[in-house]
N, C-alpha and C positions, 0 to 999 in steps of 0.2 A: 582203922580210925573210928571214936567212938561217933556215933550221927544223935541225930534228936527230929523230937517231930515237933513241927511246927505249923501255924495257923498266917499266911497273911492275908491279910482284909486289904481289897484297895475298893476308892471309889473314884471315877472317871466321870468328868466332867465333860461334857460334850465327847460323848466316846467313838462317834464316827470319824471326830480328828486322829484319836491315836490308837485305836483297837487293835489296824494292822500291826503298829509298834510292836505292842503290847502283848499281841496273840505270839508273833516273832520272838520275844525276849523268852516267855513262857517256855514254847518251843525248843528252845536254845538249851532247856533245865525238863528238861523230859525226864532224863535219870532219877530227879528226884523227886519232879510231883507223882502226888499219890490219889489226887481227888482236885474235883476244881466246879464250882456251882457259883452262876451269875443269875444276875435279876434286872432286868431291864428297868429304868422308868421313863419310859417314852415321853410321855406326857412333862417329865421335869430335867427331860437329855441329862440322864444318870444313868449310870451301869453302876450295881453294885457284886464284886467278885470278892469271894472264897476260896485260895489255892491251899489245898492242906499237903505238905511238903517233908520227908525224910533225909535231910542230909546232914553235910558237918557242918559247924555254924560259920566256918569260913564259905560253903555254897550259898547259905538260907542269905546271909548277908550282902553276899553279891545280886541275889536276886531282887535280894529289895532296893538295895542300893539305885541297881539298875530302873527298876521301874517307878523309883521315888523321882528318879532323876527324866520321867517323860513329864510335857507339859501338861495340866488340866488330870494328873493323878495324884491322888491321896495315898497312903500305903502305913500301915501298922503290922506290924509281927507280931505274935505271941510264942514263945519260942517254951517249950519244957524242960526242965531244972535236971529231970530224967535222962541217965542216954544208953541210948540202946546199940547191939550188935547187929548189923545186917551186912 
């Protein structure tokens, strides 16, 4: 099946309520993250994370789905038009 690489950006609003969640959900789609860079803002209880992801868009979509659907998170895709064989 073809896959594609995608970008999703989320931001976490008071991230000590849901990180467990959120680290969990991540976890769950190991298969197809491929990279993953957070940024704390202590000072303004914000996380901001970059999961950069390989799958079909019916995976990428479940994943945002899922973590659109925690409370106090933000989440955007950018998904590529490109699809690749892996």
């Amino acid at each position: 099946m073809k896959k594609r690489i995608a970008i999703i950006s989320a931001i976490l609003e008071e991230p000590e309520k849901i990180q467990f969640d959120f680290n969990k959900l991540i976890s769950n789609y190991k298969d197809i993250v491929r990279g993953r860079m957070g940024i704390p803002f202590h000072e303004d209880n914000i996380s901001v994370i970059c999961i950069i992801v390989v799958g079909t868009l019916d995976e990428i979509n479940s994943l945002t789905g899922k973590l659109g659907n925690l409370d106090n998170c933000i989440v955007k895709t950018s998904i590529s038009k490109k699809e690749i064989d892996r």
